[in-house]
C-alpha angles and dihedrals in degrees: 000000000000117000105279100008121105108190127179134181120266112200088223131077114256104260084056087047092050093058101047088059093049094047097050095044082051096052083046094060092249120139113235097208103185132349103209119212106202096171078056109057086036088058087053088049087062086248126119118226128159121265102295122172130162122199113211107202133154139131117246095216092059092038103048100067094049088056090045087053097035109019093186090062088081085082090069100032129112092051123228142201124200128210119195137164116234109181085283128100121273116003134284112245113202132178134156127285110241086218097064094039088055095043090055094059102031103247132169113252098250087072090063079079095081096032090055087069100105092048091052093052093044094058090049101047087042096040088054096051081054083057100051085038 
């Protein structure tokens, strides 16, 4: 594991992955403001790269006051998970502990509620693959 990331396996590839996610942010009222394919862009720049793809949600409401009270923080807003295939099956899907992004910029404790997002919406994409399965 790299320093301030948590990743766990998701059974599906990652463009399935991917839409789960999305799905999910969305039916939580999240906005899913870009979904980057880096295998993609690699492929147009004549290079290979495994399938490579990062999901930038967030929800402005939640978000804004952070970045009134922490204006730093924008670096890191809005939050981001990556899914990614590795050789294995399914995808890895990674994003950033709250607790290392607050810790990095000192914030109360209150604030780890909106950076949890993408953990919440990883349980929920990944619990509901144990269930089909």
């Amino acid at each position: 594991m790299t320093s301030g990331l948590v990743s766990r396996r998701s059974a599906a590839d990652v463009e399935q992955t991917v839409a789960s996610i999305r799905r999910e942010a969305e039916s939580r009222g999240a906005t899913v403001f870009a979904v980057i394919d880096h295998a993609g862009a690699a492929r147009d720049a004549g290079l290979d790269m495994p399938a490579t793809q990062v999901l930038i949600l967030g929800s402005p409401k939640s978000g804004t006051p952070l970045m009134l009270a922490t204006p730093e923080l924008a670096i890191d807003l809005p939050l981001r998970i990556l899914v990614r295939a590795d050789g294995g099956p399914g995808s890895v899907v990674s994003w950033q502990e709250p607790e290392f992004v607050a810790t990095r910029f000192n914030l109360p404790g209150e604030q780890l509620t909106t950076l949890a997002a993408p953990s919440a919406l990883v349980d929920a994409v990944l619990g509901a693959q144990t269930r089909r399965e």
